[in-house]
Kinemage of the C-alpha trace (Angstrom):
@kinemage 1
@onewidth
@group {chain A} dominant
@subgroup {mainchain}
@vectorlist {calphas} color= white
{ca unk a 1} P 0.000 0.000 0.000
{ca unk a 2} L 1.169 3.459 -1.041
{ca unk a 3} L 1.862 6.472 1.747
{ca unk a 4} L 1.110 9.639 0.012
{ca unk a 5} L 2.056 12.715 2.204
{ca unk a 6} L 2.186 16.233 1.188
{ca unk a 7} L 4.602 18.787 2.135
{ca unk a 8} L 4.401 22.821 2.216
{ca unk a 9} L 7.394 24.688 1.676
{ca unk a 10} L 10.391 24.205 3.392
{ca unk a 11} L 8.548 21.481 6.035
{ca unk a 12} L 10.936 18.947 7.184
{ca unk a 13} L 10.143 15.277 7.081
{ca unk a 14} L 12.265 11.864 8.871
{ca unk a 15} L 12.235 9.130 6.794
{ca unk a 16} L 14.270 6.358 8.424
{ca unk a 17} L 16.587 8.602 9.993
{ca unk a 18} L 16.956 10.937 7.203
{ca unk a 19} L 16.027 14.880 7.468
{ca unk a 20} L 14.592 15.368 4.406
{ca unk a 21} L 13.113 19.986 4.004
{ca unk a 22} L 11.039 19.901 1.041
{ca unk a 23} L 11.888 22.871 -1.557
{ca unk a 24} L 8.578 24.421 -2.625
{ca unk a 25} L 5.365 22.053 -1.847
{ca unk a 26} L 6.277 18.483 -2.582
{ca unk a 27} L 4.358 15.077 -2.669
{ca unk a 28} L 5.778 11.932 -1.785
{ca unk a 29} L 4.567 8.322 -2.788
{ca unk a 30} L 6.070 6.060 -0.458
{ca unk a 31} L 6.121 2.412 -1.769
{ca unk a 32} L 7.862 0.635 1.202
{ca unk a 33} L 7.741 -0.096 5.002
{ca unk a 34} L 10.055 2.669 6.381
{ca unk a 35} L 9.512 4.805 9.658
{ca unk a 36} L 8.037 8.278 8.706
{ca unk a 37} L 7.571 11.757 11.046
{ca unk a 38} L 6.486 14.843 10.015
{ca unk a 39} L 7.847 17.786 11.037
{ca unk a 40} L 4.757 18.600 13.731
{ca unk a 41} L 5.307 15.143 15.008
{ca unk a 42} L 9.516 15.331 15.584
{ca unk a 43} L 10.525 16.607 19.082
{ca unk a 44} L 13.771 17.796 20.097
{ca unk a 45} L 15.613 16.349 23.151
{ca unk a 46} L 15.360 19.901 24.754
{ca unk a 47} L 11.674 19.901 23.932
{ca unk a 48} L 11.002 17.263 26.734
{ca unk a 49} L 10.668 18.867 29.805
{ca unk a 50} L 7.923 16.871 31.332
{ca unk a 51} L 6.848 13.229 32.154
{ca unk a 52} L 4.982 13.063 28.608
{ca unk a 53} L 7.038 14.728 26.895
{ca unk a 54} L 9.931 12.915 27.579
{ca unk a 55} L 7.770 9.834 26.651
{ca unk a 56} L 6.981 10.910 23.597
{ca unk a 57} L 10.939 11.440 22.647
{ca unk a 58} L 11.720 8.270 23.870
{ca unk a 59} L 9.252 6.543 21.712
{ca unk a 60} L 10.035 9.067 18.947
{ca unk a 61} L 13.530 7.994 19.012
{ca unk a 62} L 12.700 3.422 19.742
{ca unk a 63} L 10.941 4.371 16.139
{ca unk a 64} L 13.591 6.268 14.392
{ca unk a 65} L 16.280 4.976 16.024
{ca unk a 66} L 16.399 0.854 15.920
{ca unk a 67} L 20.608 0.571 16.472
{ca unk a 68} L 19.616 2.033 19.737
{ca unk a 69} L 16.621 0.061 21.020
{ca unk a 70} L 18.389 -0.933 23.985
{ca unk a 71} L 18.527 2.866 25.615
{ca unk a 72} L 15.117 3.892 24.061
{ca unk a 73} L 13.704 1.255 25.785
{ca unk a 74} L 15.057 1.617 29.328
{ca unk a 75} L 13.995 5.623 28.961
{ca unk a 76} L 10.927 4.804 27.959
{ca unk a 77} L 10.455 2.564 30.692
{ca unk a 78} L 11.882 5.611 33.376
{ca unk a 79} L 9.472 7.827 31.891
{ca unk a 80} L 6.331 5.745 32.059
{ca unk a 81} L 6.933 4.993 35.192
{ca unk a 82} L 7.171 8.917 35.943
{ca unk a 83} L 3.882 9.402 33.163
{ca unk a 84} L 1.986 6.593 35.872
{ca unk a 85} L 2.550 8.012 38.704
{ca unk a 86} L 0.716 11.639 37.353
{ca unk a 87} L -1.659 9.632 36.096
{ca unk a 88} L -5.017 9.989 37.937
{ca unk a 89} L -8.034 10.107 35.772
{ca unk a 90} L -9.507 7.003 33.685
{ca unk a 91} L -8.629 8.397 30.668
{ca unk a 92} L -5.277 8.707 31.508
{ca unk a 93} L -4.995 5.496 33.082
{ca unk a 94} L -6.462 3.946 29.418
{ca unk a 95} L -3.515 6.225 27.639
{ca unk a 96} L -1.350 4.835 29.956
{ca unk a 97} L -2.235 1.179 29.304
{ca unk a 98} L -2.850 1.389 25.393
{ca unk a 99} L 1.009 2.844 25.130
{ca unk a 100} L 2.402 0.234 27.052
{ca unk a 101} L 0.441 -2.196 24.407
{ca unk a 102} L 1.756 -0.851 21.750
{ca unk a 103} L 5.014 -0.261 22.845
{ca unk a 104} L 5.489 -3.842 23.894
{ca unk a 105} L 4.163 -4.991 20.498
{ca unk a 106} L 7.380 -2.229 18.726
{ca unk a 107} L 3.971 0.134 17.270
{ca unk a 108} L 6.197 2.826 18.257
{ca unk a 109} L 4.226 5.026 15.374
{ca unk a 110} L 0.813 4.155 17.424
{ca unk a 111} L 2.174 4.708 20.614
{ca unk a 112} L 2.884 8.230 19.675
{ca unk a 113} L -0.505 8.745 19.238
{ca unk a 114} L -0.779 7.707 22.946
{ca unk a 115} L 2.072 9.953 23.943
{ca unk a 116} L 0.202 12.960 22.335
{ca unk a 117} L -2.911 11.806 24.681
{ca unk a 118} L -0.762 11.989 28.012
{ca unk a 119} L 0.460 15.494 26.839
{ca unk a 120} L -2.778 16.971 26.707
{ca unk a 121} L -3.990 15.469 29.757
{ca unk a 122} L -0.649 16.679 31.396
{ca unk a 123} L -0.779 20.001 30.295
{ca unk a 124} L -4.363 20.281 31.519
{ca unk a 125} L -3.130 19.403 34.932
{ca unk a 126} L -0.431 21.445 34.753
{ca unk a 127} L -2.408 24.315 33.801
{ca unk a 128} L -5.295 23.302 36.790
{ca unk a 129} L -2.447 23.478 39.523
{ca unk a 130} L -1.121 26.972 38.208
{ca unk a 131} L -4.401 27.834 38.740
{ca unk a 132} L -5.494 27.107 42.143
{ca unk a 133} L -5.121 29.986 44.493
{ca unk a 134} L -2.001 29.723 46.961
């Protein structure tokens, strides 16, 4: 089955690794299994300054990065653990589960998905405490 993405001017794409900027709007066809972010979806390592968000690199990176599985995994595992423990409302707690499923089956792509779930819901808590009067 065919991938067809389209890219705007000058938006960056990861295609196994590779940082590919498009010059002018571009459409790709993509024929074969490969591992594919677009630029909304890539974090930077200084971008992860919470629980989440540090999740979401450390899947990011188990799916970009498969020489270095072995480190992607045990951060993934520190920052679930540190993800579960914020964790209080069912929704969450499904999030929660759902990425560990999907992590554990190497749906890294999927579990992102997840990842993007527990950022919301973080940030929402986040925002709730700044919030509450002192």
């Amino acid at each position: 089955m065919t991938l067809r993405i389209s890219l705007r001017d000058g938006e960056k794409v990861v295609i196994n690794g590779a940082v590919i900027r498009s010059s002018g709007r571009t459409d790709l066809a993509i024929e074969s299994k490969v591992s594919i972010l677009r630029g909304r979806e890539i974090m930077s390592p200084a971008e992860a300054t919470t629980p989440a968000r540090a999740l979401y690199f450390h899947t990011m990176m188990a799916y970009l990065d498969p020489d270095g599985i072995a480190h992607h995994h045990r951060a993934i595992l520190e920052a679930l653990a540190a993800v579960g423990r914020l964790t209080c409302c069912e929704t969450g707690r499904e999030a929660v589960a759902t990425f560990a499923a999907r992590a554990a089956q190497t749906d890294y792509y999927r579990a992102l998905g997840e990842c993007r779930t527990l950022m919301r819901l973080e940030h929402d808590a986040l925002a709730e405490v700044a919030e509450e009067p002192a």
